[in-house]
C-alpha positions as CSV (number, residue, x, y, z in Angstrom):
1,X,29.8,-46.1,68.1
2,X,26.9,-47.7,69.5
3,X,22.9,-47.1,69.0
4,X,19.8,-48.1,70.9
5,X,16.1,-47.0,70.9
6,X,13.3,-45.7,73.0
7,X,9.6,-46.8,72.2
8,X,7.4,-43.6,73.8
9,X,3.5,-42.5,73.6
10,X,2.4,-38.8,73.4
11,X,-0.6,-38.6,75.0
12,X,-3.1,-35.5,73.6
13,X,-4.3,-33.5,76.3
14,X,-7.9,-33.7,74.2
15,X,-9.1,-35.8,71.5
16,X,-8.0,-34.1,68.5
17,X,-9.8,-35.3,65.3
18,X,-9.5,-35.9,61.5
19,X,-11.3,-37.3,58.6
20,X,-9.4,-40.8,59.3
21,X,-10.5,-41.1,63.1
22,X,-9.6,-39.1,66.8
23,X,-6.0,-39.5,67.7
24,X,-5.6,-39.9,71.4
25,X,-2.4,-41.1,71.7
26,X,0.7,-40.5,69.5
27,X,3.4,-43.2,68.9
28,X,6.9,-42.1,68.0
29,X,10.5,-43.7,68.8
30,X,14.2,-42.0,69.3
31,X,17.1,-43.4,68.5
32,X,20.0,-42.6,70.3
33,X,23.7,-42.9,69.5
34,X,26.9,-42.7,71.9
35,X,30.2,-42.4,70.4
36,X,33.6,-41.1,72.6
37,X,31.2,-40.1,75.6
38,X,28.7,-37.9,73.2
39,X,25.1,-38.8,72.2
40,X,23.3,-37.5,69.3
41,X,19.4,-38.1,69.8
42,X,17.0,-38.3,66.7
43,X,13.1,-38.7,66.4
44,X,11.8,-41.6,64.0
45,X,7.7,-39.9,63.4
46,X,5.9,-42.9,62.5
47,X,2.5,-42.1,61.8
48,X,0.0,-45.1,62.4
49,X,-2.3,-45.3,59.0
50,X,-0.5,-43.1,56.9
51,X,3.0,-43.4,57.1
52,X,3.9,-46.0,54.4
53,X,6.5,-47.8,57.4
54,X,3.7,-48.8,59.3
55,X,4.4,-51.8,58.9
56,X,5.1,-55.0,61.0
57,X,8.8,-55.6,60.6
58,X,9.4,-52.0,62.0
59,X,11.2,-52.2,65.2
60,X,13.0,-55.5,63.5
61,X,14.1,-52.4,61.2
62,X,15.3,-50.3,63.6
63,X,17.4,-52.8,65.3
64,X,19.3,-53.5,61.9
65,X,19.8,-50.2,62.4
66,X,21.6,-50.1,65.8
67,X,23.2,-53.1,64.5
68,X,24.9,-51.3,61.3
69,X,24.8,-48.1,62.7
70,X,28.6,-47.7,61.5
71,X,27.3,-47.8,57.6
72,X,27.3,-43.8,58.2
73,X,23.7,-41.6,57.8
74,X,24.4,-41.8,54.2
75,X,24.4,-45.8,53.2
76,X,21.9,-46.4,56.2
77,X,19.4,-43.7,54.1
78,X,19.3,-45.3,50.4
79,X,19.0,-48.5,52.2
80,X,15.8,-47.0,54.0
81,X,13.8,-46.4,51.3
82,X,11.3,-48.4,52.5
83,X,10.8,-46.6,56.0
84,X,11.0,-42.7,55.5
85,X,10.4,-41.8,59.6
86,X,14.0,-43.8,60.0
87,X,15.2,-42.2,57.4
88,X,15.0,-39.0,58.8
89,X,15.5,-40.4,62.9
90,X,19.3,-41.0,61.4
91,X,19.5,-38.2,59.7
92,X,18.6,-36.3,63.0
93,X,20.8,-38.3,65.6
94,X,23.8,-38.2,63.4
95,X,23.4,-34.2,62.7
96,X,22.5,-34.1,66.5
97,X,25.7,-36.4,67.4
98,X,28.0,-33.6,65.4
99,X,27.1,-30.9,66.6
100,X,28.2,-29.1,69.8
101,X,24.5,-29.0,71.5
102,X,23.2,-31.7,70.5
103,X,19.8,-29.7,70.1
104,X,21.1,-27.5,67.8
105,X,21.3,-28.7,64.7
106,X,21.6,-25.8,62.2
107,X,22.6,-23.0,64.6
108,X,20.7,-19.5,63.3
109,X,19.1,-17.1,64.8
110,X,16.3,-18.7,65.3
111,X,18.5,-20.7,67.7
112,X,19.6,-17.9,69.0
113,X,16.1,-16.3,69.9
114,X,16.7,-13.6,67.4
115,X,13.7,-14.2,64.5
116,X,10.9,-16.5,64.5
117,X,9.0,-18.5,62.4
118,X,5.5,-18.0,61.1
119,X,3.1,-20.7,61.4
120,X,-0.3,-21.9,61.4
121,X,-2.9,-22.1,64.4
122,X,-4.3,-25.2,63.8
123,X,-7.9,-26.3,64.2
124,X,-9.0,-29.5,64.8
125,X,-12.3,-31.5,63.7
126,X,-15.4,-31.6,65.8
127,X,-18.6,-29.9,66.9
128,X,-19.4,-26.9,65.0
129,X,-18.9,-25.3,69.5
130,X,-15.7,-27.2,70.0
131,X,-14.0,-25.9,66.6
132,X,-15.4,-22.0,67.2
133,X,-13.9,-22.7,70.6
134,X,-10.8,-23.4,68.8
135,X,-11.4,-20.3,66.2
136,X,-11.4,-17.7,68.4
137,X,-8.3,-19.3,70.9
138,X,-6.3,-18.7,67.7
139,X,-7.8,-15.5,66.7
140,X,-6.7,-14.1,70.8
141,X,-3.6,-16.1,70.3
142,X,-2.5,-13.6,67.9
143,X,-2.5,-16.1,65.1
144,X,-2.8,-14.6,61.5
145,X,-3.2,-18.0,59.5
146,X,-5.9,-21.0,61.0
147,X,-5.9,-24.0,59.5
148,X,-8.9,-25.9,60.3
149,X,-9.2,-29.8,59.1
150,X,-12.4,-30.4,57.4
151,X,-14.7,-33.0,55.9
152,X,-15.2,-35.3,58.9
153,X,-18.5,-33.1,60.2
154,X,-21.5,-31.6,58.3
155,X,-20.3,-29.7,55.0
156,X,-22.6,-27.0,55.5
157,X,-21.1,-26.5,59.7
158,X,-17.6,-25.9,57.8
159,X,-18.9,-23.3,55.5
160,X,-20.9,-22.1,58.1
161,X,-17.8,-21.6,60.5
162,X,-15.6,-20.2,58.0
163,X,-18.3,-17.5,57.3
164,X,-18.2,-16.7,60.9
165,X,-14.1,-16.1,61.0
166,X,-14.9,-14.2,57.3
167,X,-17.3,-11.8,58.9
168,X,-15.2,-10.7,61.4
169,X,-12.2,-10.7,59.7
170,X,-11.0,-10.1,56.0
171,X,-8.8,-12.0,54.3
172,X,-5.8,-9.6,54.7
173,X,-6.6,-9.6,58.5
174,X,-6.8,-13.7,58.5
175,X,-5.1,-16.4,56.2
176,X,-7.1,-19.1,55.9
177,X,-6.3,-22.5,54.8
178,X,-8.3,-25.7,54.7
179,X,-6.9,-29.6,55.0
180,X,-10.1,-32.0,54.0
181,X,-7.2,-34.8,54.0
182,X,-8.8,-36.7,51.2
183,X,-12.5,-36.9,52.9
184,X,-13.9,-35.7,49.3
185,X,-15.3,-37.8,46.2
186,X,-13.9,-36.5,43.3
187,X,-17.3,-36.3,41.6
188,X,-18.4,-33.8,44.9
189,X,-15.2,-32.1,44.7
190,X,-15.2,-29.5,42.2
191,X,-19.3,-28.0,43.7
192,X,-17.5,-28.1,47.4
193,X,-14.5,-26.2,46.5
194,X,-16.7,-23.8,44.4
195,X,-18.6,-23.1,47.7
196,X,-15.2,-22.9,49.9
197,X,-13.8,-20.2,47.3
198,X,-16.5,-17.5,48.7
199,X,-14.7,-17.5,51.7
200,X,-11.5,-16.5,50.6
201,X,-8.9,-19.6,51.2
202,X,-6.0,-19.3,50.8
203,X,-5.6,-23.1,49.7
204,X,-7.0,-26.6,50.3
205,X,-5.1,-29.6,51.3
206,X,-5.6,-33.0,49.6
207,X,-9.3,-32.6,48.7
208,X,-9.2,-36.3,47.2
209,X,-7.8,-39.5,48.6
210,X,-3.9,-39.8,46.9
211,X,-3.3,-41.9,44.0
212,X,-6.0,-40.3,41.8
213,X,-3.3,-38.5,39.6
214,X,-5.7,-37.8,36.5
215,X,-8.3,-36.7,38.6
216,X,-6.4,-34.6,40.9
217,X,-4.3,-33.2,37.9
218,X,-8.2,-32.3,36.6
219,X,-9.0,-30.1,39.8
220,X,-5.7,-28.6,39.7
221,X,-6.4,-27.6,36.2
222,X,-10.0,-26.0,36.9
223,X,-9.7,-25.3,41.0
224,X,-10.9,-21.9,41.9
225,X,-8.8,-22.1,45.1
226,X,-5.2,-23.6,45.1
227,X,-4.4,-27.0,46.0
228,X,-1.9,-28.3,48.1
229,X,-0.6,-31.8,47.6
230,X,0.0,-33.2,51.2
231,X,-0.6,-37.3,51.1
232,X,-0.1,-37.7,47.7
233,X,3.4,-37.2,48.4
234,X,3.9,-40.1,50.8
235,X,5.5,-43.1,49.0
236,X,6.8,-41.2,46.2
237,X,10.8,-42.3,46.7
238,X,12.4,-41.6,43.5
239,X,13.3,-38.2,41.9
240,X,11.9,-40.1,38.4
241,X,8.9,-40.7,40.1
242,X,8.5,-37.7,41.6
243,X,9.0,-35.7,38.3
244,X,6.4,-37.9,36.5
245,X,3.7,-36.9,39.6
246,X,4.3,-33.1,39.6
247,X,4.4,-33.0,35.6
248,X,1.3,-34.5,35.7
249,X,-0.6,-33.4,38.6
250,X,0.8,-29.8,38.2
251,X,-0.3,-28.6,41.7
252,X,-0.5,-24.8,42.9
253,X,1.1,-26.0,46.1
254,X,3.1,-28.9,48.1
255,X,3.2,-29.1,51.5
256,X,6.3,-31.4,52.9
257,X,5.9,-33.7,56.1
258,X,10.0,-34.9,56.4
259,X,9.0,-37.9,58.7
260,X,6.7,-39.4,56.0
261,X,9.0,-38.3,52.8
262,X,12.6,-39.4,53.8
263,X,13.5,-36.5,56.4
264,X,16.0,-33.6,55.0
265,X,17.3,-35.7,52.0
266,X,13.7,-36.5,50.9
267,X,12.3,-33.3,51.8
268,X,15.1,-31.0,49.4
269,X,14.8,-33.3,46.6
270,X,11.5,-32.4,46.6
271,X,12.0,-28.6,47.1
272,X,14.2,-28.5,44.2
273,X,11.5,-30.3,42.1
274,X,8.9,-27.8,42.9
275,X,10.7,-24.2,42.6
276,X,11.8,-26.0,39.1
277,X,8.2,-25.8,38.3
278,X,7.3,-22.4,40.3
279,X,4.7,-24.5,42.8
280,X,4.8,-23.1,46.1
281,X,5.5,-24.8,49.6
282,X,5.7,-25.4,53.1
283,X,6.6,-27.7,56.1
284,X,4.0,-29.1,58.3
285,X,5.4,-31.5,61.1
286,X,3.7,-34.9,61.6
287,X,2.7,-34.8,65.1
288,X,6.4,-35.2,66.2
289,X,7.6,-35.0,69.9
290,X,9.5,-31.8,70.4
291,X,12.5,-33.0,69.2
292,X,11.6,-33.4,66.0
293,X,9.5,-30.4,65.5
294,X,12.8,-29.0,66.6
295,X,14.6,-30.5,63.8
296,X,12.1,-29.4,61.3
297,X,12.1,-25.8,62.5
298,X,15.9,-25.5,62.3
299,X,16.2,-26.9,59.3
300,X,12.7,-24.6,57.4
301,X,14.8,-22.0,59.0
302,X,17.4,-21.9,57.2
303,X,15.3,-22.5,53.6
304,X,14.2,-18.6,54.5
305,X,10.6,-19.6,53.6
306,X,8.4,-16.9,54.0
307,X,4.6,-18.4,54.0
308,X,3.5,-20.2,57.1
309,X,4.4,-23.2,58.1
310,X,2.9,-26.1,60.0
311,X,4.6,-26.2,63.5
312,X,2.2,-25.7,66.2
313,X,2.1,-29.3,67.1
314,X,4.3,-28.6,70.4
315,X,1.5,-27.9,72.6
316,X,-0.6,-31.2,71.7
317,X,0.8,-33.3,74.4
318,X,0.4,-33.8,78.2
319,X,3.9,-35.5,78.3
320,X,6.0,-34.0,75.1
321,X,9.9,-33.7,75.7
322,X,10.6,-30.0,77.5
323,X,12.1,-27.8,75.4
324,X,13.2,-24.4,74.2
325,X,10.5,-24.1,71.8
326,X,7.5,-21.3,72.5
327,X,4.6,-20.3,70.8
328,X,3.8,-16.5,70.7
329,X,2.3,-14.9,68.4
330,X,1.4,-16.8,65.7
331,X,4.8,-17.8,65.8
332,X,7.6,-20.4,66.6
333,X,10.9,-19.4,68.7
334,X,13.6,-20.9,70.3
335,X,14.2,-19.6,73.9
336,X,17.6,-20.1,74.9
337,X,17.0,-19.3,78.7
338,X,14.8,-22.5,78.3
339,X,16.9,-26.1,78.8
340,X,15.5,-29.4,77.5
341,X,14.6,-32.3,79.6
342,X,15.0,-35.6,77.6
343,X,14.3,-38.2,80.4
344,X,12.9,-41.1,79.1
């Protein structure tokens, strides 16, 4: 067997913004395995700035990968602890090399472009006229949950904007949920989701930076809209330690990135943990390229989630990977009349 990489950049057909900064530009990396003439292709999602493998070493990393690719997906992933997007690029190429399309890595009918998957328009930061822009795209896009990121612009714009989706539509019409990704002070953030509540949210992402546990587990406790953990997952490698943090935080909801949390392996252990405690969840992708939002979707798929899940990155980029994948309707499907074109 042998194994290489690829070193890309997604480029974002606009400037898309969050409380850390504007992305313009998305790095990502695909490792690619050949064995007896077939190739298996997998996605490592590192995520400048939040992903805890941004780190120097790397690419030195993912050449002791290609170099001891035999170890087998499993040994290569407990000795990857440290570097969760690799984790799950193995994962992916190995499930990819196995299968008969290399694509399709948990055949379904989703695969089959039989059922779809719900999922969230997504609104990003920026003037209060660029995100009302965005707003009503979504609305016309037939989308029946927007998730707009906040805390990077005026507070009062934010209520302001979710006041205008409110009085056109109620909250049976529209789901809304809100991602502040940590941009509040904990002292602030009990008064600002007070204010959020009279609009109806369906939840709140990471209203505090992670690694407040006491504090977070405090506006968990008292929250008059639910709470998603999101970043406060990220580094969290052991099931011990993962315990400990949802025993103590107690959150109403978690919301699972498998690039940043050790792919599929990483990502169930943590399912399991959460129904144990009756907290609610949901998969968001991490700005992947289309072949690992096509992972994740396969593999949410067949968990037979019902809430909404966070896969409307596909359309972000100017040069993604063509693929089967369509949004339409509020929702994600696979179009098997549609080929992929992985030329890189």
């Amino acid at each position: 067997m042998k194994a290489n990489y690829l070193h890309y950049f997604l480029n974002f057909k606009r400037p898309s913004g969050t409380s850390r900064g504007v992305l313009t530009t998305k790095e990502t990396w695909f490792l690619v395995l050949e064995n007896e003439g077939k190739k298996g292709i997998g996605e490592c999602g590192l995520l400048r700035s939040l992903s805890i493998d941004d780190r120097p070493d790397y690419e030195e990393k993912l050449k002791w990968v290609c170099e001891n690719i035999a170890l087998g997906p499993e040994m290569l992933w407990n000795q990857l602890l440290e570097f969760p997007s690799i984790q799950f690029g193995v994962e992916m190429a190995f499930k990819s090399l196995e299968a008969k399309n290399k694509f399709i890595l948990f055949p379904s009918e989703f695969t089959e472009g039989k059922s779809a998957i719900p999922i969230n328009g997504l609104v990003w930061m920026g003037d209060k006229a660029f995100m009302k822009e965005q707003i009503s795209e979504k609305i016309k896009a037939g989308f029946r949950c927007i998730k707009l990121k906040i805390g990077a612009i005026d507070f009062q714009t934010e209520l302001d904007l979710l006041k205008y989706i409110r009085t056109e539509f109620s909250s049976k019409e529209i789901e809304l949920r809100v991602d502040a990704n940590g941009a509040f002070s904990f002292l602030e953030a009990m008064e600002k989701l007070k204010k959020l509540s009279e609009y109806e949210i369906h939840s709140i992402e990471q209203p505090i930076k992670q690694g407040q546990w006491e504090q977070m587990a405090d506006l968990c406790s008292k929250t008059p809209i639910p709470i998603a953990l999101d970043e406060e997952l990220i580094g969290v490698s052991t099931v011990t330690k993962k315990q400990e943090l949802l025993q103590i935080i107690k959150p109403q909801f978690a919301i699972f990135k498998p690039s940043l949390i050790g792919g599929f392996m990483g990502t169930q252990e943590w399912v399991d943990l959460v129904e144990q405690n009756s907290i609610g969840w949901w998969v968001t992708s991490a700005l992947e390229s289309n072949v690992g939002l096509n992972a994740i979707s396969q593999w949410i798929f067949s968990k037979k989630s019902l809430l909404p899940q966070g896969l409307g990155t596909g359309g972000l980029y100017t040069n993604n990977i063509e693929s089967p994948l369509v949004v339409k309707n509020g929702e994600l499907r696979y179009d098997p009349e549609r080929s992929w074109n992985f030329k890189l």
